[in-house]
C-alpha positions as a Markdown table, in Angstrom:
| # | Residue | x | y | z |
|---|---|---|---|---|
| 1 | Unk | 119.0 | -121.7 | -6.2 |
| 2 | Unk | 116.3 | -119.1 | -5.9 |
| 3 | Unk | 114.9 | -118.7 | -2.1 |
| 4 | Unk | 112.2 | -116.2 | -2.0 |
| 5 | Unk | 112.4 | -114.1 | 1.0 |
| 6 | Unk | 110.4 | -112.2 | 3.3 |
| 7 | Unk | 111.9 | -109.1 | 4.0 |
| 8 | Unk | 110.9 | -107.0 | 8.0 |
| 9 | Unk | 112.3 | -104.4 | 8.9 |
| 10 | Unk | 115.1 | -104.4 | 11.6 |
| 11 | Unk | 114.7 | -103.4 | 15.2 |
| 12 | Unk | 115.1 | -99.6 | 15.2 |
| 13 | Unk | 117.4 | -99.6 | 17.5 |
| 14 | Unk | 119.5 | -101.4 | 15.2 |
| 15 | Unk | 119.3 | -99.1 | 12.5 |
| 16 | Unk | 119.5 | -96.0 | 14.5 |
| 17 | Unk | 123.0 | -97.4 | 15.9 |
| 18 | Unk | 124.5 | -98.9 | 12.5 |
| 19 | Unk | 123.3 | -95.2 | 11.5 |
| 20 | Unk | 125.6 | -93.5 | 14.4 |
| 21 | Unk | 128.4 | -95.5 | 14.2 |
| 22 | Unk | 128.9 | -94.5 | 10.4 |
| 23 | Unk | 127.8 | -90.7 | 11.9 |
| 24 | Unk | 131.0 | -91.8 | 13.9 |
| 25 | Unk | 132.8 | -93.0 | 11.5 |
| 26 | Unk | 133.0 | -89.7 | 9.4 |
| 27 | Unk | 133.9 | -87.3 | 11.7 |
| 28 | Unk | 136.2 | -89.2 | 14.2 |
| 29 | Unk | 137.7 | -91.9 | 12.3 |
| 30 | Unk | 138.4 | -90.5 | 8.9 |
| 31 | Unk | 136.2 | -92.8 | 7.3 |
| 32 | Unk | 137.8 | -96.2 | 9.0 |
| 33 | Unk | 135.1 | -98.3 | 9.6 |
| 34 | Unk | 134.0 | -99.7 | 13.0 |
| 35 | Unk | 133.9 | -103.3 | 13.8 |
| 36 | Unk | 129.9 | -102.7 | 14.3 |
| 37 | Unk | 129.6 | -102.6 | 10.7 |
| 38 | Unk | 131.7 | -105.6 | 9.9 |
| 39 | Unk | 129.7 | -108.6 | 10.9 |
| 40 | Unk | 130.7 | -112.2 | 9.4 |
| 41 | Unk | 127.8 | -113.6 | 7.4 |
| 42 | Unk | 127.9 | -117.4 | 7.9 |
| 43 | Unk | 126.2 | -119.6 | 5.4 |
| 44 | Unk | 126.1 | -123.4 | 4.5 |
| 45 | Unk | 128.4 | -124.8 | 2.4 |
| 46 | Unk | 128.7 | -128.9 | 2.3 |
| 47 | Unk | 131.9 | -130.4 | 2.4 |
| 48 | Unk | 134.1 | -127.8 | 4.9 |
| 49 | Unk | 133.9 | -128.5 | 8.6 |
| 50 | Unk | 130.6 | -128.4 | 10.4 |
| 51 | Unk | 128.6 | -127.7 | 6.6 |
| 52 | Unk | 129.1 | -123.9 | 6.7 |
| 53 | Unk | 131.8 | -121.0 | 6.2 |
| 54 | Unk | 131.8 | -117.7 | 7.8 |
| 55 | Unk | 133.6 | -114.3 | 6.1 |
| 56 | Unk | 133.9 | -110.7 | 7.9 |
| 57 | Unk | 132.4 | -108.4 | 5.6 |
| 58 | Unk | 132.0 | -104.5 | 5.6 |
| 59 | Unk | 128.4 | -103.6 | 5.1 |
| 60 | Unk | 126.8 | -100.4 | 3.8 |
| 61 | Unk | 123.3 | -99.2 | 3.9 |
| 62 | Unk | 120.9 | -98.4 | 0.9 |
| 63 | Unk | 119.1 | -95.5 | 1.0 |
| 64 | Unk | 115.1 | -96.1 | 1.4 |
| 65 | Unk | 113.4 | -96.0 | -2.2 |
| 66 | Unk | 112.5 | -92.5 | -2.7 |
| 67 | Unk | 115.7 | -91.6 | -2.2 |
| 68 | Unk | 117.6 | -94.4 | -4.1 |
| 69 | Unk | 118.4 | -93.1 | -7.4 |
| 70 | Unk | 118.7 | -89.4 | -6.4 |
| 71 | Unk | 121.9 | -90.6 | -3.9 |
| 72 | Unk | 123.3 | -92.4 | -6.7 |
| 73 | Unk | 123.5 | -89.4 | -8.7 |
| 74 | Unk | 125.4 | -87.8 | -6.4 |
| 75 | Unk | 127.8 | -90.6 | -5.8 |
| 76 | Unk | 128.5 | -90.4 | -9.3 |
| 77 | Unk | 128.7 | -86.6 | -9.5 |
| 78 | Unk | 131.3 | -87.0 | -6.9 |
| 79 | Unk | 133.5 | -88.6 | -8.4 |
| 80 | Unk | 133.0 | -86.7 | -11.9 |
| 81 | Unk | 133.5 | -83.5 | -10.5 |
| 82 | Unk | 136.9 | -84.8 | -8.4 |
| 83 | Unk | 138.2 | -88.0 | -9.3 |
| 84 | Unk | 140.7 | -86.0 | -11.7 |
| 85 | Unk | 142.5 | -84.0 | -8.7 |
| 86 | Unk | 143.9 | -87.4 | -7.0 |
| 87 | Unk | 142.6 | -90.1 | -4.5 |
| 88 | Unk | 143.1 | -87.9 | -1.5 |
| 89 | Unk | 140.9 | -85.4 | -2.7 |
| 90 | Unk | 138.2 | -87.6 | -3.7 |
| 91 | Unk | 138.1 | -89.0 | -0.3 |
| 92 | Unk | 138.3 | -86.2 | 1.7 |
| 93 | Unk | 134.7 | -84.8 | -0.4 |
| 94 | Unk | 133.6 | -87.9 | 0.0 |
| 95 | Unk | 133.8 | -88.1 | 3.7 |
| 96 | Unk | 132.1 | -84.4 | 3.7 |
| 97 | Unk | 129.3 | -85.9 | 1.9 |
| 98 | Unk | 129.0 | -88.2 | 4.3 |
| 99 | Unk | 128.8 | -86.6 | 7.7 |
| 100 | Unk | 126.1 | -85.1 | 6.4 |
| 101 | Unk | 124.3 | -88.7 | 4.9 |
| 102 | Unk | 124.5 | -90.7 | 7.9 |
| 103 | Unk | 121.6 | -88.1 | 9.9 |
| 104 | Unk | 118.0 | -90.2 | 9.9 |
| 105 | Unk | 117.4 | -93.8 | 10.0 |
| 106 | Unk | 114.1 | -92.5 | 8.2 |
| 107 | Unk | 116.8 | -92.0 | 5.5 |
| 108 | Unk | 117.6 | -96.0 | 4.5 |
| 109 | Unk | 116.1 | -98.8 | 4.0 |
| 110 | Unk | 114.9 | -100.1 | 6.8 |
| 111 | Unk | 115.1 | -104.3 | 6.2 |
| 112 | Unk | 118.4 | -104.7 | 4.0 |
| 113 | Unk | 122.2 | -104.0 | 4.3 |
| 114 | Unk | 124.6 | -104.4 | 1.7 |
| 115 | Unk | 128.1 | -105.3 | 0.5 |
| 116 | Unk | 130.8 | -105.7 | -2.6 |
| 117 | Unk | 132.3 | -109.2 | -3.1 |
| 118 | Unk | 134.3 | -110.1 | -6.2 |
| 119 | Unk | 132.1 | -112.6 | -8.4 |
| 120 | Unk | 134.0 | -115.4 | -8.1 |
| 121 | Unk | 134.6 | -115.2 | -4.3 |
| 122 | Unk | 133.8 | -118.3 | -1.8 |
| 123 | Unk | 131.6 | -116.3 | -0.2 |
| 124 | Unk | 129.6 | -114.9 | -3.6 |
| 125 | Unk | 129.8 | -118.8 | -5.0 |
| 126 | Unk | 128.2 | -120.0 | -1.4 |
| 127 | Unk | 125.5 | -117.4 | -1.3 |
| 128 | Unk | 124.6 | -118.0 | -4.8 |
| 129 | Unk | 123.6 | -121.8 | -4.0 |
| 130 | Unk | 122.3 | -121.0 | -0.8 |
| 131 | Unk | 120.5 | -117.6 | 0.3 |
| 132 | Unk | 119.7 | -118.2 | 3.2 |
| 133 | Unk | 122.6 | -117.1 | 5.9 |
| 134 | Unk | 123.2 | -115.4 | 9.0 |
| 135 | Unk | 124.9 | -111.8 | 9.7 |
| 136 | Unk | 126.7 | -112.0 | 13.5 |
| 137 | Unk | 127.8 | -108.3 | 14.7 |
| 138 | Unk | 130.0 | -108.6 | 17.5 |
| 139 | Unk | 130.9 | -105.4 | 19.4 |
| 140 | Unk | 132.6 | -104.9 | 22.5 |
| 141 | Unk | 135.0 | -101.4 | 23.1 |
| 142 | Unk | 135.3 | -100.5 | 26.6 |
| 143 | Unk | 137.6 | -97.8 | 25.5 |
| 144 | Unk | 134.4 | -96.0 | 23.4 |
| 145 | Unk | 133.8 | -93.0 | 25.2 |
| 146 | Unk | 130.2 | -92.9 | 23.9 |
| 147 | Unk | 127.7 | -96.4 | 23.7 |
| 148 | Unk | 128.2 | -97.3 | 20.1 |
| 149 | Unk | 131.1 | -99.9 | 21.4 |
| 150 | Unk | 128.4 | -101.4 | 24.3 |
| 151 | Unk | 128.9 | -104.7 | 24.2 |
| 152 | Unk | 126.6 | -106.5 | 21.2 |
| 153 | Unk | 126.2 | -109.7 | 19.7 |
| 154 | Unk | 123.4 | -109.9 | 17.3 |
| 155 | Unk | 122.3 | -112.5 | 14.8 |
| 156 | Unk | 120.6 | -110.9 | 11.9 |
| 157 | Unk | 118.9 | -114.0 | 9.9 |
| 158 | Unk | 118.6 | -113.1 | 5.8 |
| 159 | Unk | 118.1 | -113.6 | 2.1 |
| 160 | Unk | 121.0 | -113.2 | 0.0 |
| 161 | Unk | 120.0 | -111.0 | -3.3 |
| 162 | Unk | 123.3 | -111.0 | -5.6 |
| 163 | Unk | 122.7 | -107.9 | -8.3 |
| 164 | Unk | 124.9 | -107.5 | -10.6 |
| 165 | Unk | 123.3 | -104.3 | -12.6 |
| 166 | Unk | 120.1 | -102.0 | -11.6 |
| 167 | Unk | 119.6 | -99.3 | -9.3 |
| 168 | Unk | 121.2 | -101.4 | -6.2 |
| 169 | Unk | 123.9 | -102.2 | -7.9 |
| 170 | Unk | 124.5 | -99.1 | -9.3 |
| 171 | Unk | 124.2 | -97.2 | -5.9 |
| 172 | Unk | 126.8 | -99.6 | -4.1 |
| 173 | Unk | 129.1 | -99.5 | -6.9 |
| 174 | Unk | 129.4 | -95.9 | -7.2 |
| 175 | Unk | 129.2 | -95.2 | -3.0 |
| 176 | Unk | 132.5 | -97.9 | -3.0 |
| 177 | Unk | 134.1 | -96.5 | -6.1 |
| 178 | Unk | 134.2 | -92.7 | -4.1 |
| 179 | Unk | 137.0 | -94.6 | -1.6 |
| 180 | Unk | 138.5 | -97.2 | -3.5 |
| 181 | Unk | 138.1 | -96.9 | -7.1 |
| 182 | Unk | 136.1 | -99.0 | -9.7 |
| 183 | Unk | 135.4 | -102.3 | -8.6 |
| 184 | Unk | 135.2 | -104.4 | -11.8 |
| 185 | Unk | 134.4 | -108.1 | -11.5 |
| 186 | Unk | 132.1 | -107.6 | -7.9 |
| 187 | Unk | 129.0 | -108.2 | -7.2 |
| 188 | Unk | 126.4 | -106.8 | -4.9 |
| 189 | Unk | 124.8 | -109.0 | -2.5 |
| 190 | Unk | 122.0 | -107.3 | -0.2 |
| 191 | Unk | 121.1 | -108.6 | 2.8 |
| 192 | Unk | 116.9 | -108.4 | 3.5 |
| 193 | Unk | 116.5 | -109.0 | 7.3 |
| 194 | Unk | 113.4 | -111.7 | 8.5 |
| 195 | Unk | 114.8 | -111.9 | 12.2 |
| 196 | Unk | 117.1 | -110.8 | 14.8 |
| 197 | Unk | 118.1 | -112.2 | 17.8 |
| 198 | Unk | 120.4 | -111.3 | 21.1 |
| 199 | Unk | 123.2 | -113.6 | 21.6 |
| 200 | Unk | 124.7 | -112.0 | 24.1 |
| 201 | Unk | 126.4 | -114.2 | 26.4 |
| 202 | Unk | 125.1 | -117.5 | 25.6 |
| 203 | Unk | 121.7 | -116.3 | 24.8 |
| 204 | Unk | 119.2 | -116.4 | 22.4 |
| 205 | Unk | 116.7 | -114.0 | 22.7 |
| 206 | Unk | 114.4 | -112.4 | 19.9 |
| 207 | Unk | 114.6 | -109.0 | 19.2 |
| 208 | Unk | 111.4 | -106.8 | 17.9 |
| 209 | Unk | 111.5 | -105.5 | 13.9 |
């Protein structure tokens, strides 16, 4: 099924805080990643209960265009230069990399996030006979000492792209395979936002791109 979509960019406060909490992530949590970047995408699916599954993913941000192929380069330098001295190392240059990445929303895209599903997932099958889906971030850490654990529930309404080779591909693949090796058999599905809405507490309430 092909559904054409109409990509907006997200609310920027949403970008600048998915851009913090991966800030975050580097330098205070070794690279674990928060639960604000691991929303469950829910999309129809006929024949399970109520005519749609959900699945927690762990989604990534693409760097805007200019920058796209440039970043990928690097990823890939990355490893060549230090894949040979062990995982641990790899990592641990990765995550210096990165500290430095996450700076700017001006740096990303500003209407799509990303992630790495193996092809022949339920989730990858579902998406690829029906784009159209939902991304639900659900935050709430009292124990935060900053505001990136505020409490948050966000629907993010989007087109599915599935890319299994060109530069997208290419820049997720190499960006996952600096943590956790070559994924072989996965493909990239990017997310390009239309709306966002508050559904905080039994709301509904749209949120400005």
């Amino acid at each position: 099924m092909t559904t054409k979509s109409n990509p907006k960019p997200f609310p920027k406060e949403f970008l600048d805080w998915q851009v913090a909490l991966r800030h975050h992530t580097m330098v205070e949590r070794n690279g674990t990643p928060h639960m604000g970047v691991v929303p469950l995408v829910t999309v129809k699916r006929p024949g399970v209960s109520l005519g749609v599954i959900s699945h927690s993913i762990v989604c990534g941000l693409l760097p805007n265009a200019e920058q796209l192929d440039a970043k990928t380069r690097e990823f890939q330098t990355l490893y060549d230069e230090f894949s040979s001295q062990g995982a641990k190392t790899l990592y641990d240059r990765g995550l210096s990399y990165l500290v430095d990445y996450y700076e700017s929303a001006a740096d990303f895209d500003p209407d799509s996030v990303t992630t790495l599903l193996p092809d022949d997932s339920a989730l990858t099958q579902a998406l690829a006979a029906e784009p159209t889906c939902a991304l639900v971030f659900n935050v709430f850490d009292p124990n935060e000492s900053n505001k990136l654990g505020a409490p948050r529930c966000q629907q993010i309404e989007a087109v599915a792209e599935l890319h299994r080779d060109g530069p997208v591909y290419d820049n997720v693949w190499w960006h996952n395979t600096l943590f956790h090796g070559k994924a072989d058999g996965h493909v990239v599905v990017r997310f390009r936002h239309e709306r966002s809405w508050n559904t905080c507490f039994g709301g509904f309430e749209a949120l400005d791109g």
